[in-house]
ZAMARGU-4260 file (C-alpha; in steps of 0.2 Angstrom, whole numbers, plus 5000, padded with zeros to 4 digits):
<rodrens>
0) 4694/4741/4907 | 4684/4754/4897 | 4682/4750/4877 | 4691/4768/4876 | 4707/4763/4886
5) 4707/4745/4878 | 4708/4754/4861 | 4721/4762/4867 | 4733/4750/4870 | 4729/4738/4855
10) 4735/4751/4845 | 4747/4761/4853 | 4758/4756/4838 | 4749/4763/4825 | 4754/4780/4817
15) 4745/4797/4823 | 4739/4799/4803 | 4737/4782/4795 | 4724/4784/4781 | 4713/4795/4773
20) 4696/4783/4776 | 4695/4789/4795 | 4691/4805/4790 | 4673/4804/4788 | 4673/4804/4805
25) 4676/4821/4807 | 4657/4824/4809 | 4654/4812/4825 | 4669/4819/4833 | 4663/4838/4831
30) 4646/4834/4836 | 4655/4827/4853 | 4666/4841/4855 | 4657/4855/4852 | 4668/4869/4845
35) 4670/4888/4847 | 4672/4897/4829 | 4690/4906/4827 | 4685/4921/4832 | 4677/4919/4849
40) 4695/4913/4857 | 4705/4926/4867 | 4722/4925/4874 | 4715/4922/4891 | 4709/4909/4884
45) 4724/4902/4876 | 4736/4907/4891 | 4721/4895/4903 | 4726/4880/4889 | 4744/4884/4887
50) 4743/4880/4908 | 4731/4864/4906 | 4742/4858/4893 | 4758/4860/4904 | 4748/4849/4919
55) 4744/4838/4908 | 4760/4833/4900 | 4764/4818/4910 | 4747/4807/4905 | 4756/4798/4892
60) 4767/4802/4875 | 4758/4804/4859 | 4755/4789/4848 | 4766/4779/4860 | 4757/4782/4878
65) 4743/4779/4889 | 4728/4790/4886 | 4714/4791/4897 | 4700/4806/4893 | 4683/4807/4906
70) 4669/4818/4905 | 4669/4833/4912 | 4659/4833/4930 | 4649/4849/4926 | 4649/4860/4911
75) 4662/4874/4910 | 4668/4886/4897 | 4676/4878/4884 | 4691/4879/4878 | 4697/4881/4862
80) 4710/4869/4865 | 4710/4853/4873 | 4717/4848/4890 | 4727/4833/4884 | 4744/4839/4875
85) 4759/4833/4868 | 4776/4840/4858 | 4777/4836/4839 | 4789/4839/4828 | 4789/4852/4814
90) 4792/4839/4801 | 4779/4825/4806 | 4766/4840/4807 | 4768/4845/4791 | 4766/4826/4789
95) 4750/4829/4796 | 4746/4842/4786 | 4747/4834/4771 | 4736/4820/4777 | 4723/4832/4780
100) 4722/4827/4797 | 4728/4844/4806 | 4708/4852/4813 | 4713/4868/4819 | 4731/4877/4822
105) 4732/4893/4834 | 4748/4901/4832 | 4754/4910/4849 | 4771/4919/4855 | 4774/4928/4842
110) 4769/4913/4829 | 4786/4902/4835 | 4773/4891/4845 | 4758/4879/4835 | 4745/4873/4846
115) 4736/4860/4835 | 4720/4850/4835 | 4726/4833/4825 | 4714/4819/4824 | 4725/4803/4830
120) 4716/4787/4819 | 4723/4777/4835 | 4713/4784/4848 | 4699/4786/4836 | 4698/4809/4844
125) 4704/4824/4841 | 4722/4827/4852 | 4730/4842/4855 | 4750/4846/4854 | 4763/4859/4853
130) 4773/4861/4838 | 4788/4872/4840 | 4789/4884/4822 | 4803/4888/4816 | 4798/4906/4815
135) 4782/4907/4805 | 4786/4903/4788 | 4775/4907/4772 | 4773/4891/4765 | 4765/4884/4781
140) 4751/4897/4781 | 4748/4895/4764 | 4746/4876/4765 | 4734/4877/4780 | 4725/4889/4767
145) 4727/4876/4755 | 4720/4861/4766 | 4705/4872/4776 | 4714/4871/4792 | 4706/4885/4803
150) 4719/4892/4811 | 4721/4911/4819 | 4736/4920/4828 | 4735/4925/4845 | 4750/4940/4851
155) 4759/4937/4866 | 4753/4945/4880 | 4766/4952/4892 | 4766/4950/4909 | 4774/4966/4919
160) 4769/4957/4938 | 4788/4948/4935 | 4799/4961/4928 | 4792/4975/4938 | 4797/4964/4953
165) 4812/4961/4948 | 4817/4980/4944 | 4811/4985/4961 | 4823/4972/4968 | 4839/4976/4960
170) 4834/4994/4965 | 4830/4992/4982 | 4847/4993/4991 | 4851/5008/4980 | 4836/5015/4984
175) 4839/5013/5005 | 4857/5018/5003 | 4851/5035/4998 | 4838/5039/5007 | 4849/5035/5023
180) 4861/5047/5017 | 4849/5061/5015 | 4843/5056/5033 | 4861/5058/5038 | 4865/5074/5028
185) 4850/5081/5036 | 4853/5077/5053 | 4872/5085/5052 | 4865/5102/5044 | 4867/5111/5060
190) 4871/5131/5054 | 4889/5135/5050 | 4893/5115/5053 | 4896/5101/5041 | 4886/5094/5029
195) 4891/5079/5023 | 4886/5063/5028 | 4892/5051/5041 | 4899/5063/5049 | 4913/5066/5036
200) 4913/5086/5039 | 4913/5085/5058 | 4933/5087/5063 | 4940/5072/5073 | 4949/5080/5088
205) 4949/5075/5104 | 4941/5086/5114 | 4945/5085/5135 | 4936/5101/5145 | 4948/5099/5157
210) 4963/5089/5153 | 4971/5076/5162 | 4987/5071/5149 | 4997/5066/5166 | 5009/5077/5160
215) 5015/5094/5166 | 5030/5109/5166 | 5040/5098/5178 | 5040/5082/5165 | 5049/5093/5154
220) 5067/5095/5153 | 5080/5102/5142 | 5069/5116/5134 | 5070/5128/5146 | 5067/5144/5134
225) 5050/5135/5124 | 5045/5129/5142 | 5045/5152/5149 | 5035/5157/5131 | 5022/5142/5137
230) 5021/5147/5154 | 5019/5165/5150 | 5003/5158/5141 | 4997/5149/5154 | 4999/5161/5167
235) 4989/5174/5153 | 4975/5159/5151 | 4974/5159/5172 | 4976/5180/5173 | 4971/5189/5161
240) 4967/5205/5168 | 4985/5208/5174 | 4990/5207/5155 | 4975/5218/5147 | 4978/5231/5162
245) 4994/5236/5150 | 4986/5233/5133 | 4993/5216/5130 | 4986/5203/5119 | 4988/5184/5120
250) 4996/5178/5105 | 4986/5169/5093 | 4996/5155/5087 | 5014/5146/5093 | 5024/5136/5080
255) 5034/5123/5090 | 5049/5121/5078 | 5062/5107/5079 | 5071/5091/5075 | 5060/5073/5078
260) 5061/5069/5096 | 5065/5082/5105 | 5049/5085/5116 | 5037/5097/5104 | 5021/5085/5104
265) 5026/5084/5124 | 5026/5103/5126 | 5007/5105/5121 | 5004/5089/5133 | 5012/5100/5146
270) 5003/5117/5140 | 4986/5106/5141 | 4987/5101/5159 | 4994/5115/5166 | 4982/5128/5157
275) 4968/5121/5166 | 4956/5127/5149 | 4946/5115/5135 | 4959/5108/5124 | 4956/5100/5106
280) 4970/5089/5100 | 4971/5080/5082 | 4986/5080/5069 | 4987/5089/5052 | 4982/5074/5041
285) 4968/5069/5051 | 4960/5086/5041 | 4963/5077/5021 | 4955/5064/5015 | 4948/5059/4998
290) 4931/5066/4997 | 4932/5083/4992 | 4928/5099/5003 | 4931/5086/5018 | 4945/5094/5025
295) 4938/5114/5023 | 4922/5105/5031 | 4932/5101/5049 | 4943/5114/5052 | 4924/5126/5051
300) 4918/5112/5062 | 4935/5112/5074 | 4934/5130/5075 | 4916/5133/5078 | 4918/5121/5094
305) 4932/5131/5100 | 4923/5146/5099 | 4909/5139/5110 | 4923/5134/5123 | 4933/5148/5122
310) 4945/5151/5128 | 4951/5136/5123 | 4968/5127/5117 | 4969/5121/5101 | 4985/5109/5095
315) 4990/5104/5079 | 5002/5091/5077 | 5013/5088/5059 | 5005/5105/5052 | 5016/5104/5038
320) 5002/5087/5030 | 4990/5103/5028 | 5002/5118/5028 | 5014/5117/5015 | 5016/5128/5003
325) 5004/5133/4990 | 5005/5133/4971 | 5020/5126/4968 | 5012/5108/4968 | 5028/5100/4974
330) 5028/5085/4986 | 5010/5081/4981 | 5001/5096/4982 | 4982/5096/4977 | 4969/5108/4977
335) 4960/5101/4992 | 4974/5102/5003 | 4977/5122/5000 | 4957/5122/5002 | 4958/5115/5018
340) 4974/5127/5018 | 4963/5141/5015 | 4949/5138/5028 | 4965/5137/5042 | 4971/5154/5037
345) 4952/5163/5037 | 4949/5153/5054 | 4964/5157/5061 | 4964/5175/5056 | 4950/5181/5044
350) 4937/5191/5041 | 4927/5187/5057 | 4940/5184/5069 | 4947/5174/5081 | 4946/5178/5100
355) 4949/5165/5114 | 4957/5152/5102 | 4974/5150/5105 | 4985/5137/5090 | 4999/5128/5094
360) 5007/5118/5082 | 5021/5106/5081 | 5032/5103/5065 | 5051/5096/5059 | 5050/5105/5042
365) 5046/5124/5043 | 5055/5129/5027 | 5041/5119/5017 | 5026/5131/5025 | 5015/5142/5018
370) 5022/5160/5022 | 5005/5164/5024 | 5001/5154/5039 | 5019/5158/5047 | 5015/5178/5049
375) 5011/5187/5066 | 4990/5187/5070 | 4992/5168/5064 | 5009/5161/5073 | 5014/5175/5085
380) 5029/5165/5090 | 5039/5152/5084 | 5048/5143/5097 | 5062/5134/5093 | 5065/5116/5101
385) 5082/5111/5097 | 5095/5096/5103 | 5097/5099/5123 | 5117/5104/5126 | 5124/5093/5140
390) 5117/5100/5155 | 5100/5098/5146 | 5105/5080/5143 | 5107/5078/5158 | 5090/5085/5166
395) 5083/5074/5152 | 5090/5056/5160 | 5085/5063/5177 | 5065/5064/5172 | 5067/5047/5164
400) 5075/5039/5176 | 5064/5042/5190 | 5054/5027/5189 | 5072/5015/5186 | 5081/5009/5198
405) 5098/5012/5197 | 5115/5007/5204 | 5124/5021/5216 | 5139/5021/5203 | 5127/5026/5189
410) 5133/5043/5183 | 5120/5054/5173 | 5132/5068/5168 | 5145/5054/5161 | 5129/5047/5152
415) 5126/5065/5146 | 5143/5066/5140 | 5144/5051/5131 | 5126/5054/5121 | 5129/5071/5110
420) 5118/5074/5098 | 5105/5064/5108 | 5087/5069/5109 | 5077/5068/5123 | 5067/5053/5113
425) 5083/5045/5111 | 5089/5046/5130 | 5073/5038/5135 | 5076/5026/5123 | 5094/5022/5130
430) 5088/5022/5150 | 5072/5010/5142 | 5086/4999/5132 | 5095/4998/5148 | 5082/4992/5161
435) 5077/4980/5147 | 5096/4974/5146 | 5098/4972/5167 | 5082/4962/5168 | 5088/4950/5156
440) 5104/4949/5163 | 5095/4944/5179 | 5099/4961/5190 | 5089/4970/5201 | 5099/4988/5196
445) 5104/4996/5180 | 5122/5000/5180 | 5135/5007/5170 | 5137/4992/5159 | 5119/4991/5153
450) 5120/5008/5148 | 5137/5008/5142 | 5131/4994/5131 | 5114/5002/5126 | 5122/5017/5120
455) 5133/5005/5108 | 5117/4995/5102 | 5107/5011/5097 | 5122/5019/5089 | 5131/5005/5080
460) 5118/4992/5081 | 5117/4975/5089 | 5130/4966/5095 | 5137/4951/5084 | 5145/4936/5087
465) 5165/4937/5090 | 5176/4934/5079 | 5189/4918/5080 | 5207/4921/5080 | 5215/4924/5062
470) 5222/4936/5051 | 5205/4946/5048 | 5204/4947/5067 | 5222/4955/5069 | 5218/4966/5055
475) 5203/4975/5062 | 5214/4976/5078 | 5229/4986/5068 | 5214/4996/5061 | 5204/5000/5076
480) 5219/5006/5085 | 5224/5014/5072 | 5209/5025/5072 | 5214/5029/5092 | 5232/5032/5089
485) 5231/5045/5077 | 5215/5055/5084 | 5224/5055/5100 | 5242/5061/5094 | 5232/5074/5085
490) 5229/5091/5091 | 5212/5096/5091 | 5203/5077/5092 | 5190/5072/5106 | 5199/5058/5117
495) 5196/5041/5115 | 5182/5032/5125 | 5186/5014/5120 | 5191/5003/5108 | 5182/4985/5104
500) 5184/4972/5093 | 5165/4966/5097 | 5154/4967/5082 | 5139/4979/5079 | 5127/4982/5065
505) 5141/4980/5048 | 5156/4985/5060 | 5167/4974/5064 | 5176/4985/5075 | 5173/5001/5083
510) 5181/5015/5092 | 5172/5028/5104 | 5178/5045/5106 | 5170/5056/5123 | 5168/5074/5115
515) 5173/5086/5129 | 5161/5101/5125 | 5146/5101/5115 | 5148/5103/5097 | 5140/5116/5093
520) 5155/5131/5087 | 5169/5118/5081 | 5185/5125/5076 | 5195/5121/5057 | 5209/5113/5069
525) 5193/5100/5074 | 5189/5097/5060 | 5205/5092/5051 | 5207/5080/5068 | 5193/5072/5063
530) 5200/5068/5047 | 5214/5063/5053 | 5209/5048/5066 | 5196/5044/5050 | 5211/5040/5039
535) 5219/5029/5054 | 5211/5015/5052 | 5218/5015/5033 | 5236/5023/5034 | 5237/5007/5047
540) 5232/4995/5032 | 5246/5001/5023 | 5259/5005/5034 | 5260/4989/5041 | 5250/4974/5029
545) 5255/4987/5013 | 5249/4995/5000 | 5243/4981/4991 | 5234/4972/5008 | 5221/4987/5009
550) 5204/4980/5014 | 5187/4986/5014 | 5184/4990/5030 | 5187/5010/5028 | 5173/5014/5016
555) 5163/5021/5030 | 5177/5032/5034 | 5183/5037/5018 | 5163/5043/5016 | 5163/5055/5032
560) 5180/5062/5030 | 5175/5065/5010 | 5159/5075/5018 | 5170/5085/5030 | 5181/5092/5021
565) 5169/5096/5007 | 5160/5105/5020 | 5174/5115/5025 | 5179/5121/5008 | 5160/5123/5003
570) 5148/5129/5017 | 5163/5132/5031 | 5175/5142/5019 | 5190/5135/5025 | 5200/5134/5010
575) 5213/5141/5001 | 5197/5146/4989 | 5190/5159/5003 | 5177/5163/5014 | 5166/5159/5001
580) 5147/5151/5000 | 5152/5140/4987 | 5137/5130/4987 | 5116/5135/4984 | 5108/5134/5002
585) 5093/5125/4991 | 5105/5111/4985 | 5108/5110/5003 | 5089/5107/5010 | 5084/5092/5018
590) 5072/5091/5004 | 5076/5079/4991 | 5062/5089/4977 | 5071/5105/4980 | 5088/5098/4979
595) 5082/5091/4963 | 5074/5106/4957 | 5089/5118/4963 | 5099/5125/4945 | 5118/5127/4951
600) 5126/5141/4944 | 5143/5136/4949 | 5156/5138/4935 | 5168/5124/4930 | 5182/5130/4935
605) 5177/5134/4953 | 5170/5116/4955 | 5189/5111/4950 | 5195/5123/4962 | 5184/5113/4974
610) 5187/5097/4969 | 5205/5102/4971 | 5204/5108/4988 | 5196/5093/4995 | 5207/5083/4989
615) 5224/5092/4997 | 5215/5091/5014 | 5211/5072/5013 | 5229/5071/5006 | 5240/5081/5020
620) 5229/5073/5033 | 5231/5057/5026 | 5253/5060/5026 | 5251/5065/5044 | 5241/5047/5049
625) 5254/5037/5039 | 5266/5048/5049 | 5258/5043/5067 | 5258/5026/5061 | 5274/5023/5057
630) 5283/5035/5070 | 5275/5023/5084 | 5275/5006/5079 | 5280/5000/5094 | 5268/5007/5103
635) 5253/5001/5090 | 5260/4980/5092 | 5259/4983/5111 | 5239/4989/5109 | 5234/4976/5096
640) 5242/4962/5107 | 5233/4970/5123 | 5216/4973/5112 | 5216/4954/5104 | 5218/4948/5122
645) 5207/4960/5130 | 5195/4962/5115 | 5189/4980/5122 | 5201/4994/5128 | 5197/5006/5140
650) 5200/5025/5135 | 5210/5026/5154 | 5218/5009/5147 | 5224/5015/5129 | 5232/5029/5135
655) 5243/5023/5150 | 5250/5009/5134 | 5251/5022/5124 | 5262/5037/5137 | 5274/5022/5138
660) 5281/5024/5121 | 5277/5042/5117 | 5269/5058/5122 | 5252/5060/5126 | 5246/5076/5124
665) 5243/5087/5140 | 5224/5089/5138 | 5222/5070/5133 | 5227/5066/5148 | 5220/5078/5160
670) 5205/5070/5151 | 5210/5054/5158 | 5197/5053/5174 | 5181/5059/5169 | 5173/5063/5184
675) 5189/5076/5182 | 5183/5080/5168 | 5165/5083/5174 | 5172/5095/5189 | 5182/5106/5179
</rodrens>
């Protein structure tokens, strides 16, 4: 072991500053570490040491460690600070300090870090530490002056390499994000196209150059006027010489008007593959979105590609998301929507023109359009699409049930009969509920009782469970056939199709009525029969429970007969008031805004006149139920006890209880067969 090591153990005890006598070797140790004066260092210089003294850390703690110092193999540079370094604290080198055994200081970041030469008695050398400052404090600097201590203040040196790196990082992805849009937004800059990126100008139709939609003329039914003004285009797409020979021009636009479901979006199927011509197809809202000048942007874009495929179909489906009125800002209105507005009306009919492009649109609510869009060189025509009458029904079932198997006693002119009102959505949907209903039941046909029954289901609901025998059950049953007595004593009333005590949807009961004829023209006399068989089911409460045994169960009754005759005395002017309008046409609108918005200038006294007219129409027809009722009570126990054992009544079966007790009248019954019915 080396005198040097040996010393260091033996005294590895002893303080770093223990006396003033060992100072006068300050001399030898100088002369064995040659020094650089103060003003030779550098930072580089400093930073190198600040690195050693990092390294070297871990050789052994100040004053309490294992020190171990060899020559250096070949001479270097020195270093104003030594290799060897340990942490002080700020209190024991002020201890130092005072002791006059602190050589040399260097002061470094910004004077909050001391590197010190301080001679350890010990080790019998020169060590060098770190002391951490706290700040750089006057009295320090001037004690170092006081005590000759050479020391000298370095400034930090920043290093960029690190921070630039790190800025460079954070905007790197930034950086690629938009330089790949600018690539994008010059890719899509074709002239007159969009120029947005990632294709948010370019319009999203689907585009067929020669359409296959599996759909033509002979899959539509029911519509035989909207089905002519479509094949007049078509056969003007196919010819059109034979049209321009007498100076006739195709029209420019077709508005397909008409209630949900009743074969509008079908129609431009139809049109699509009969024409034989490109077609584009989208829908209104597929032109907004939320960037703006988005939807402007594709309807340049979906018209300059039907100009280069002209002549060309183009179909716009729910034209009222893009079309609706302009500045009046109900219903959501926005500027970018009458932008895009804006762009349909030049590209329809503007400056430029439009030749070869034919527009057909589809919507349920014309009333809310843009009268600007609705003129001629725009939408030529506007072809209504309405609920098909019977014989239309009937056409209707025939195209859907072409793929259905169905049973030889299936009738589609009773199904027709039975479905007024019905679109030709909803009769696909009854034949569909059907098949569904055979093949669960196990059958390999669809007969009259699956469709019977689907009818009931989409109407009324789902069937329920039965209810047990007890007093709410014979209730229901004096109700139900209340409802039949009093729409079939009364003159004016559709027959009665069946009465069932089998639940659906909230009903606990329900009673069918056939209509003879459509209902398109109904008389005043029909309408007060309906009021009348309405208030059946209630006038047999009270007849035969009393008054004060009255249920519930007319609610839904008392809603629609309310509605009727406020219809007759306000819209219908059926009333002792007049032929009178009683009522704004916009308080009317299917729009629940405009109804809001309507001002009613009807005076007080006329909304008491028509309050009291409603009332005496519920009242008298009200007297003349309770008067069927109690003129044929007989007749009502002999259905209630046939019903409760039966639980559903036919109309055929109703009526032969009922000419046993009373007369039925004569158009009731020659109503009784409906294939008779059906002939005449």
């Amino acid at each position: 072991m080396s005198p040097a090591l040996s010393l260091s153990l033996s005294h590895s005890h002893l303080p770093l500053c223990k006396s003033q006598d060992l100072l006068s070797k300050d001399t030898h140790l100088r002369k064995t570490t040659p020094r650089e004066s103060p003003g030779s260092r550098t930072p580089t210089d400093i930073k190198f040491t600040k690195r050693k003294l990092l390294g070297s850390a871990a050789l052994g703690l100040f004053g309490g460690g294992l020190s171990v110092s060899q020559p250096p193999a070949r001479a270097e540079p020195e270093s104003p600070i030594e290799t060897t370094s340990n942490r002080m604290s700020y209190s024991r080198f002020l201890q130092c300090l005072d002791q006059n055994a602190v050589r040399k200081v260097d002061l470094v970041e910004n004077g909050t870090l001391a590197i010190a030469e301080i001679y350890n008695p010990a080790l019998d050398k020169i060590q060098t530490v770190k002391v951490q400052l706290p700040g750089l404090p006057p009295e320090l600097l001037r004690k170092m002056k006081e005590k000759n201590v050479d020391f000298a203040a370095y400034p930090m040196e920043i290093n960029w390499g690190p921070a630039l790196l790190d800025l460079l990082s954070n905007l790197a992805f930034p950086l690629i994000f938009l330089g790949f849009l600018l690539l994008r937004s010059s890719s899509a800059n074709t002239p007159g196209g969009p120029n947005l990126p990632f294709g948010l100008g370019r319009s999203k139709a689907k585009f067929e150059m020669e359409p296959n939609t599996g759909v033509t003329f002979d899959d539509v039914a029911g519509v035989d006027e909207a089905k002519q003004d479509f094949k007049e285009i078509v056969e003007f797409l196919k010819t059109p010489e034979k049209f321009a020979a007498v100076g006739a021009r195709i029209p420019r636009g077709v508005l397909l008007v008409g209630p949900p479901g009743t074969g509008k979006t079908l129609l431009g199927k139809a049109i699509a593959g009969e024409a034989g011509v490109p077609f584009f197809s989208l829908s209104g809202s597929e032109f907004i979105e939320m960037f703006v000048g988005v939807g402007a942007s594709r309807v340049r874009d979906l018209f300059n590609k039907a100009k280069a495929n002209s002549p060309c179909l183009v179909f716009i489906d729910e034209i009222d998301a893009v079309g609706r009125q302009r500045g009046t800002g109900i219903g959501g209105g926005n500027d970018e929507r009458e932008q895009t507005l804006n762009q349909l009306l030049t590209e329809m009919d503007g400056f430029t023109g439009n030749s070869g492009v034919i527009v057909i649109s589809a919507t349920n609510r014309p009333e809310i359009l843009d009268s600007a869009l609705l003129r001629p060189g725009r939408f030529d025509r506007q072809v209504t699409v309405g609920l098909p009458d019977i014989r239309g029904r009937e056409e209707i079932l025939k195209v859907h049930s072409n793929n259905k198997k169905l049973d030889k006693d299936v009738s589609l002119s009773v199904i027709a009969m039975r479905t007024p009102g019905f679109s030709g959505a909803d009769l696909a949907n009854v034949m569909n509920e059907a098949a569904i209903l055979a093949g669960r039941r196990g059958k390999d046909r669809i007969t009259m009782k699956e469709i019977d029954d689907s009818i009931d289901r989409i109407v009324a609901g789902m069937e329920g469970t039965k209810m047990t025998d007890g007093k709410s059950k014979i209730l229901v049953a004096y109700h139900e056939i209340g409802h039949a007595v009093c729409a079939t004593l009364t003159p004016g009333h559709d027959p009665v199709q069946k009465v069932t005590l089998v639940p659906r949807g909230q009903a606990r009961g329900l009673t069918w009525f056939m209509p003879g004829d459509d209902p398109a023209l109904i008389s005043k006399q029909q309408l007060f029969a309906r009021i009348v068989g309405g208030l059946g089911g209630r006038a047999a409460e009270e007849v035969i429970f009393g008054e004060s045994e009255i249920t519930t169960g007319a609610a839904g009754d008392l809603q629609q007969i309310t509605q009727i005759a406020r219809q007759m005395v306000t819209m219908f002017g059926m009333s002792e008031i007049g032929p009178w309008a009683l009522m704004d046409p916009t308080v009317q609108s299917s729009d629940v805004v405009l109804r809001m918005l309507a001002r009613n200038s009807m005076s007080e006294k006329l909304a008491e006149d028509i309050d009291s007219s409603v009332r005496n129409i519920i009242e008298n027809a009200y007297q003349l139920a309770k008067n069927h009722i109690r003129n044929n009570r007989e007749a009502m126990d002999k259905l209630v006890d046939a019903l409760l054992e039966r639980e559903t009544l036919t109309g055929d079966e109703f009526r032969a209880i009922l000419a046993e007790f009373t007369d039925v009248p004569v158009e009731k019954m020659r109503r009784t067969s409906v294939r008779e019915m059906i002939n005449a």
